[in-house]
N, C-alpha and C positions, 0 to 999 in steps of 0.2 A: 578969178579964172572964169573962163566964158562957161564953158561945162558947166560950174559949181552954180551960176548966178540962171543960165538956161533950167536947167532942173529943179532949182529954188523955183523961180517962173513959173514954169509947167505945172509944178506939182501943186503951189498955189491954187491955182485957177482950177484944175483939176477936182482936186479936196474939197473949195469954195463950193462948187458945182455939186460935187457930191452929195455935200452937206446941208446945202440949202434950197436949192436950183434944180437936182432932180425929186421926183416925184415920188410917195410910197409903193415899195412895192404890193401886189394886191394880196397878197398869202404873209408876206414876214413883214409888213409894214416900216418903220422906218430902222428896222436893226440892218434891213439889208445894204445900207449906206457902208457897213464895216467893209464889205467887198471892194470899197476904192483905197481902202489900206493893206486890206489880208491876202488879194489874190495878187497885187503886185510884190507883195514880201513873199509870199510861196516861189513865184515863177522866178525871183531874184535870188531865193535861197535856194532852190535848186540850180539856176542856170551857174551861180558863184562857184559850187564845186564842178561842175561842167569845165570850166576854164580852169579851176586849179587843177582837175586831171590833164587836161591839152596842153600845160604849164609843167606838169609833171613827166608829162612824156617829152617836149620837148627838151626838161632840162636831162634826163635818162638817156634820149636817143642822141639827139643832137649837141646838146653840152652846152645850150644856148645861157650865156650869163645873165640873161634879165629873167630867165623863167622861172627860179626861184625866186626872184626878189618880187617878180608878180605875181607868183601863187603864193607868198608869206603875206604880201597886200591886201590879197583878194582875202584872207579867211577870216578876219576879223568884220570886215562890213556883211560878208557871207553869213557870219552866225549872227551879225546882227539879224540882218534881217529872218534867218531862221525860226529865231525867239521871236520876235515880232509877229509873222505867221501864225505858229501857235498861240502867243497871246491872243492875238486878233480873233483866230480861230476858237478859242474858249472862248470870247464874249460873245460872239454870232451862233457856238454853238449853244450858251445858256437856255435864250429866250425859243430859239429853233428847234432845238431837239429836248428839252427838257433838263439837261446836265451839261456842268463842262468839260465834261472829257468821257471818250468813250475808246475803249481800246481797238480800234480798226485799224484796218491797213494803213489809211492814208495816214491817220494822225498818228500812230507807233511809229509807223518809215519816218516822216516828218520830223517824228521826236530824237530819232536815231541817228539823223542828218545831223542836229545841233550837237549831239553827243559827238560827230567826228567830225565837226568844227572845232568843237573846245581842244580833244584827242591830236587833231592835225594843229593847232596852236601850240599844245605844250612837245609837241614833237619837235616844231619850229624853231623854237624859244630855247629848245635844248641845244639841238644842233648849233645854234648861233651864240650858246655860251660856251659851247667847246672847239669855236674856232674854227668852226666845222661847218660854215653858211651852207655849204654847196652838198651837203650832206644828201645820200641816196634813200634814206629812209624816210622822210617826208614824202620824197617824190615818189616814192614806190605806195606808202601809207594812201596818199592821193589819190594814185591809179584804183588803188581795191576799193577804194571807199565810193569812186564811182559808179560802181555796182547798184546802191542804193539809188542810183536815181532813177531807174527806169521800175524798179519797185514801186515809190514814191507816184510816179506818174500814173501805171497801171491799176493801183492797187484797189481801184475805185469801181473796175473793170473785173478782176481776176477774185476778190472778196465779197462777198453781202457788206453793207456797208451802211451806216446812217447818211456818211458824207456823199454829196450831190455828183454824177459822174459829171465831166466834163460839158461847160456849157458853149464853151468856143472849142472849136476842131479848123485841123486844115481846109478852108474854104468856105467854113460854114460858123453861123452863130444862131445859139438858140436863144439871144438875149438880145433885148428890146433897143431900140437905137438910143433912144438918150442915156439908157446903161455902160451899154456896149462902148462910145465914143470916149468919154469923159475918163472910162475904166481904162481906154488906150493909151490915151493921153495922160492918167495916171502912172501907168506901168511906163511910159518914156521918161515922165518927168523924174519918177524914182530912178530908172536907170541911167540916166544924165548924172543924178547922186553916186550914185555908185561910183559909176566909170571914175569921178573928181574925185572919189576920197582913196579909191586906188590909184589913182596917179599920184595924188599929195602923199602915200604910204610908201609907196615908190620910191618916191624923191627922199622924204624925212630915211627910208632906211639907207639908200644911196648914200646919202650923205655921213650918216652912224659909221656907216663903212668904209668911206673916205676919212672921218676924222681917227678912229680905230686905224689905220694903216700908216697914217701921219705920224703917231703917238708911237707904235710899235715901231719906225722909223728912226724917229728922234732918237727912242730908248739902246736901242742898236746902236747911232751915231755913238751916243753917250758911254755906252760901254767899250765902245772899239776908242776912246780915246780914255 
């Protein structure tokens, strides 16, 4: 798949760069290399329930048949990258702040995101073993839970906080070009991954659901004779 093999690409060259290619930084020295992992898994696990809400509403309002099947796709690569975030975030936060974990806004919200990844999984999982794909309680569970994410965004803002506020904003960046670049080109080449393993989840559940309708077909044939 072009997506799948472009994002592999990216993310390559990217990481490489990261990793060896850019420079220490001059206060965290080389832990601040984890930022070409942790801030593309933050903005992916937030942006992931972002679309499973806009997936939610439109399977709610408009009755649109692929919006469930794209927000059940999205939540599993979403909490990946979730965990990921935090993980990443407890290694950068050891040597930076002195411990791995510290109960603040950002990283609680963050932690609370993963919790209504797994929460929105076993909702999903349910609904689809009771026959029931198209189930309103996912989609509605999706909507509320989108709440967190302007929590999540703010938190850094509206709490005292260990965690660093915002170093890119609309229009502006307060991080050094060969940071700033590499971190972009990071955050695409991850989202190139993403986009492809949502679309393979897509398909593989399309499919569950075509062979499921065959089977319940057949069984039917079979009993009417």
């Amino acid at each position: 798949m072009p997506l799948l093999l472009a994002g592999l690409v990216i993310t390559g060259l990217s990481l490489a760069w990261g990793l060896v290619g850019a420079p220490a930084e001059r206060l965290q020295g080389d832990s601040v290399r984890i930022l070409f992992v942790h801030v593309p898994a933050a903005w992916l696990g937030m942006g992931g329930w972002t679309a499973i809400a806009a997936a939610s509403l439109t399977e709610l309002v408009w009755r649109h048949p692929l919006a469930g099947i794209g927000a059940r796709a999205i939540a599993l690569p979403g909490a990946f990258f979730a965990a990921l975030c935090l993980i990443t975030g407890s290694l950068w936060g050891r040597p930076a702040w002195g411990t791995w974990w510290v109960w603040d806004g950002r990283l609680t919200s963050m932690l609370v995101l993963l919790f209504l990844y797994l929460a929105y999984l076993a909702l999903a999982d349910a609904a689809n073993r009771d026959g029931d794909g198209g189930s309103r309680i996912p989609a509605i569970f999706g909507l509320v839970g989108a709440a967190n994410i302007p929590i999540i965004h703010y938190s850094v803002l509206w709490w005292n906080s260990l965690h660093q506020p915002p170093s890119i904003s609309m229009g502006k960046s307060e991080m050094a070009p060969e940071f700033l670049w590499a971190l972009l080109a990071a955050t695409l080449g991850f989202s190139l991954l993403f986009g492809a393993v949502v679309l393979m989840r897509m398909r593989a559940i399309l499919a569950d659901q075509q062979a499921e309708a065959r089977l319940r077909r057949r069984a039917m044939e079979a009993s009417d004779v």
